[in-house]
VOVEXFI-796540 format. One record per residue: residue number from 1; x, y negated, z of N, C-alpha, C, O in turn. Coordinates in steps of 0.02 Angstrom, whole numbers, padded with zeros to 5 digits. Example, Ala and Ser with C-alpha at 12.3 -4.5 7.8 and 13.67 -1.06 7.14 Angstrom:
2
<1,<00660,00284,00390>,<00615,00225,00390>,<00660,00165,00390>,<00712,00166,00423>>
<2,<00642,00112,00354>,<00684,00053,00357>,<00645,-00002,00394>,<00670,-00057,00402>>
***
This chain:
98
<1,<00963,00133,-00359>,<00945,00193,-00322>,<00912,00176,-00256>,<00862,00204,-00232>>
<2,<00943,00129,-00232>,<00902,00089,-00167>,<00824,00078,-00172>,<00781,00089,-00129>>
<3,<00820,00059,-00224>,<00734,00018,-00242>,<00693,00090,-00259>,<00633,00102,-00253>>
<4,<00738,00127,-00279>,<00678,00192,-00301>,<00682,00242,-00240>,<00635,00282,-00240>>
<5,<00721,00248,-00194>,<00725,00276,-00119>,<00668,00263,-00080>,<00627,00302,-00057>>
<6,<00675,00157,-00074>,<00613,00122,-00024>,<00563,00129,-00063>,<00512,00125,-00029>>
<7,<00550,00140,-00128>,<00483,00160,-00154>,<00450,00195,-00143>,<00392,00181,-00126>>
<8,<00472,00251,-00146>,<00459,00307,-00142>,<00463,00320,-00077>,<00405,00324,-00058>>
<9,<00509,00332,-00019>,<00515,00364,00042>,<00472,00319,00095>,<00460,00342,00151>>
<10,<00444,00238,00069>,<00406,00203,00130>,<00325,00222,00114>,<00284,00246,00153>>
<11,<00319,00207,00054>,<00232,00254,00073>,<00229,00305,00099>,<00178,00316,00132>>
<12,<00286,00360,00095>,<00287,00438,00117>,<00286,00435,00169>,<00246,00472,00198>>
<13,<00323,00395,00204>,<00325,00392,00273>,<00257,00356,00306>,<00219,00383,00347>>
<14,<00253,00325,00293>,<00202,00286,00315>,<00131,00325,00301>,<00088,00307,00341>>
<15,<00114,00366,00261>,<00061,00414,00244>,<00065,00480,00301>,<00021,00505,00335>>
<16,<00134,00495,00296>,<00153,00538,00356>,<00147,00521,00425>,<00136,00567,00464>>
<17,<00152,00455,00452>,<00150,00422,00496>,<00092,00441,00535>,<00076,00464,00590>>
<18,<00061,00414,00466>,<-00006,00413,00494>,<-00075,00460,00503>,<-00125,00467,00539>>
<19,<-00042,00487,00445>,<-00067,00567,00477>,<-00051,00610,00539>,<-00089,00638,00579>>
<20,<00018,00606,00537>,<00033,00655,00605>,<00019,00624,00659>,<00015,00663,00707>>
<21,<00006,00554,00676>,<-00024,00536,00741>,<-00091,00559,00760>,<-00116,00588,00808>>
<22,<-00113,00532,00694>,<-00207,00555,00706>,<-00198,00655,00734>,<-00225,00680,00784>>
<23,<-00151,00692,00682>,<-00170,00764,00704>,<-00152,00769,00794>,<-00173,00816,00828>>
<24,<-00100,00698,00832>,<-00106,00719,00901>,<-00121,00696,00944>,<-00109,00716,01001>>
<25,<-00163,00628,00921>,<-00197,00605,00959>,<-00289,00599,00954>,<-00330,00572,00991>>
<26,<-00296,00634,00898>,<-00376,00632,00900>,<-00408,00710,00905>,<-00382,00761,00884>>
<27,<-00474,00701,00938>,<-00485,00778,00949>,<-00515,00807,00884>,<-00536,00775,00836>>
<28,<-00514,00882,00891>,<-00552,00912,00832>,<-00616,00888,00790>,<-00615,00883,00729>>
<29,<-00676,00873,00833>,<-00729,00835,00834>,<-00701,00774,00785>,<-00714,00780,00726>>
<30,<-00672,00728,00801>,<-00645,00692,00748>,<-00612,00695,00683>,<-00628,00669,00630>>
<31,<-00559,00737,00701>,<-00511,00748,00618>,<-00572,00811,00570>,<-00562,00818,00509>>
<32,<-00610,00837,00593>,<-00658,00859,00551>,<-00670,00828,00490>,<-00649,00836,00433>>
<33,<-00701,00800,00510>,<-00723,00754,00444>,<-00691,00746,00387>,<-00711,00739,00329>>
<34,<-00624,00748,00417>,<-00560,00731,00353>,<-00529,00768,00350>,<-00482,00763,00311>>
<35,<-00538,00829,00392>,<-00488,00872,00373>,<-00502,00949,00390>,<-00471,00987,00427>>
<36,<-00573,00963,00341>,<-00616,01041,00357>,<-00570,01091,00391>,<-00599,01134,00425>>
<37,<-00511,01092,00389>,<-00463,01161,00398>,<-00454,01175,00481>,<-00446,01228,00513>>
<38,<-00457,01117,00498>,<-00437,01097,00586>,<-00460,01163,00637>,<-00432,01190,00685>>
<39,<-00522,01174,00605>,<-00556,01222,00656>,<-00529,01305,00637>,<-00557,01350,00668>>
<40,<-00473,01323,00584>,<-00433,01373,00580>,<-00374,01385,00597>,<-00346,01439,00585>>
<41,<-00344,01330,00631>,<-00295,01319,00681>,<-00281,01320,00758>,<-00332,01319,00793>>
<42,<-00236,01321,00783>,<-00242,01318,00857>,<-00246,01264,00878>,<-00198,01237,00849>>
<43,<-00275,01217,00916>,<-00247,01163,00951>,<-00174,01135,00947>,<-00156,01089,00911>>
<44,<-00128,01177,00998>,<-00075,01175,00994>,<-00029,01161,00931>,<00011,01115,00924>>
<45,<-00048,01221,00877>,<-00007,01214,00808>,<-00042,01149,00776>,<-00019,01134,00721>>
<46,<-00065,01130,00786>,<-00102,01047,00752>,<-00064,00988,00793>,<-00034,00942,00766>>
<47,<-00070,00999,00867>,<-00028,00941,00877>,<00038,00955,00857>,<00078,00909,00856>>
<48,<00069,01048,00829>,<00149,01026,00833>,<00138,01009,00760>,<00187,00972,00754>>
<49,<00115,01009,00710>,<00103,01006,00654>,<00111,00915,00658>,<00162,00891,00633>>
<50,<00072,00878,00683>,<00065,00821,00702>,<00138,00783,00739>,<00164,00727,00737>>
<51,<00148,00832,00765>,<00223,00788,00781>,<00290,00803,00735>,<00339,00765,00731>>
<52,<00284,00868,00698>,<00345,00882,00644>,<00322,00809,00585>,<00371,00787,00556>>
<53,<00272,00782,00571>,<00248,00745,00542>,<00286,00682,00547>,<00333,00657,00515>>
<54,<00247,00665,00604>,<00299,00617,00641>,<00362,00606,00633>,<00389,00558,00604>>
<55,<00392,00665,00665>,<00480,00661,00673>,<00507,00652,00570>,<00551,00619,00541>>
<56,<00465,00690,00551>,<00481,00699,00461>,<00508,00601,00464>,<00559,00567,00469>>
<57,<00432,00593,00457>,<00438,00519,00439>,<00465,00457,00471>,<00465,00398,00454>>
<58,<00492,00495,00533>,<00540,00434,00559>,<00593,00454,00518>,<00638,00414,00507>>
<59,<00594,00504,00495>,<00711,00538,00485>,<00696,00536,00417>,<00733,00569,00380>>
<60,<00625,00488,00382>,<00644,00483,00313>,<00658,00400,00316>,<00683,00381,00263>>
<61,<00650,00355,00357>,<00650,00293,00375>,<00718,00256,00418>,<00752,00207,00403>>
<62,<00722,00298,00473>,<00781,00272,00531>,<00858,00274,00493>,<00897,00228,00484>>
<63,<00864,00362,00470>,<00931,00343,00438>,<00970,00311,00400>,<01029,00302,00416>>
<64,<00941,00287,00341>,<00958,00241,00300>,<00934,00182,00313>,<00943,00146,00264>>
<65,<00902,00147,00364>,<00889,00083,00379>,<00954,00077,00423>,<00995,00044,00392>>
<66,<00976,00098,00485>,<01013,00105,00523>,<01077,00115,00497>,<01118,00070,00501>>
<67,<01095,00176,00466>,<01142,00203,00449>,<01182,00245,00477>,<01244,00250,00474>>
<68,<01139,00277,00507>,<01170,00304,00556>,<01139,00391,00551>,<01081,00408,00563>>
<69,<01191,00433,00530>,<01176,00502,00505>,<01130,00507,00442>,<01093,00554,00432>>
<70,<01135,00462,00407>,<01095,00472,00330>,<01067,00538,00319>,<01008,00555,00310>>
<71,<01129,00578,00323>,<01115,00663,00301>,<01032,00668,00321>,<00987,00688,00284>>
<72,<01027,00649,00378>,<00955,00675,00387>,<00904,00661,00338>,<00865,00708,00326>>
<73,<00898,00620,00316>,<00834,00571,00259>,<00828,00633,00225>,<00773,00659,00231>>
<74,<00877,00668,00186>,<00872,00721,00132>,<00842,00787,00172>,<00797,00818,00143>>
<75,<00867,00811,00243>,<00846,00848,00268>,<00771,00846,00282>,<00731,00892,00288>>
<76,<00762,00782,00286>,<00681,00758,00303>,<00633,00770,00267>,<00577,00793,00280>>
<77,<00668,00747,00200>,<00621,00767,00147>,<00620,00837,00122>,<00572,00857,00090>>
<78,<00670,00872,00137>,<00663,00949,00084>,<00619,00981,00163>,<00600,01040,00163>>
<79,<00607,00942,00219>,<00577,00963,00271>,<00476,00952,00273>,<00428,00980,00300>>
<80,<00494,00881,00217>,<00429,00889,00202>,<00390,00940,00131>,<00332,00956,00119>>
<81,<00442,00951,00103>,<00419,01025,00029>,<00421,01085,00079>,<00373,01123,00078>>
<82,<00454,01094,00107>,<00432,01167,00160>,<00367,01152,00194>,<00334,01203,00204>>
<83,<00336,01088,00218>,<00289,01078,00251>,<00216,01080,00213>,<00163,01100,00237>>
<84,<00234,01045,00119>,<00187,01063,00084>,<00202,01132,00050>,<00175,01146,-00004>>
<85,<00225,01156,00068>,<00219,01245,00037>,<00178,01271,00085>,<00136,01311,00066>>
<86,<00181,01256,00147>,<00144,01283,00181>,<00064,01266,00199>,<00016,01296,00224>>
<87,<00074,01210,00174>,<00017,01179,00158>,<-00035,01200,00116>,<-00096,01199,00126>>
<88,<00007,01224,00057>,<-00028,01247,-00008>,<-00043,01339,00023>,<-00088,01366,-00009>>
<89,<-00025,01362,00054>,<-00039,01438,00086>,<-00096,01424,00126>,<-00136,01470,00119>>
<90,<-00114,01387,00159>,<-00168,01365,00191>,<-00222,01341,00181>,<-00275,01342,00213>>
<91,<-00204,01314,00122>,<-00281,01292,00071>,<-00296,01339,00036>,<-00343,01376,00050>>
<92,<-00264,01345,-00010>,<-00296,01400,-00058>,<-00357,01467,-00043>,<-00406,01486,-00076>>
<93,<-00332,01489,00016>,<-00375,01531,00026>,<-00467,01490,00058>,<-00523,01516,00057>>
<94,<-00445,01424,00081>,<-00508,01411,00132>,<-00563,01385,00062>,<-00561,01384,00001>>
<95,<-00609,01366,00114>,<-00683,01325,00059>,<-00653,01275,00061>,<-00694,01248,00023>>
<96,<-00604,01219,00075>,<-00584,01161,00040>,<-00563,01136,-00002>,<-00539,01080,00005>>
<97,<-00563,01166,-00062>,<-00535,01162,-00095>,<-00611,01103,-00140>,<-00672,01108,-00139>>
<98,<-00565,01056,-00170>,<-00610,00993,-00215>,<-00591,01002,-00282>,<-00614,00965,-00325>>
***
């Protein structure tokens, strides 16, 4: 169960990682390119979007490396299916769709 956890939860994290930095540290002008939707958002809700990202993918990583409050890892993740539901409400309607 260990090996299929770090399988699975270290790319996630690390995909998450690295997404939510770019949404708060690069400007609009930049994440364009990769990410048409940017300019139907607020500023603000992109960087918090960018930091729930973040925090996701540390609390799918810290707790079970550490061991310290595990509970969270699970919270993390059913934190990231609320994050792609909302995700999927947000696309559907725009021209990005591929």
């Amino acid at each position: 169960m260990n090996i299929a956890y770090w399988s699975v939860a270290g790319p996630l994290a690390l995909f998450y990682l690295y997404a939510g930095t770019l949404k708060m540290i690069r400007s609009r002008d930049r994440l364009r390119p990769m990410m048409a939707w940017v300019d139907h958002m607020p500023l603000p809700a992109l960087r918090a979007l960018g930091a729930v990202e973040t925090l996701g993918a540390t609390g799918l990583i810290l707790p079970p490396l550490t061991g310290i409050a595990p509970s969270l890892a699970p919270a993390a993740a059913i934190g990231f299916v609320l994050l792609q539901a909302g995700a999927i409400a947000v696309h559907l309607p725009g021209e990005d769709r591929r």
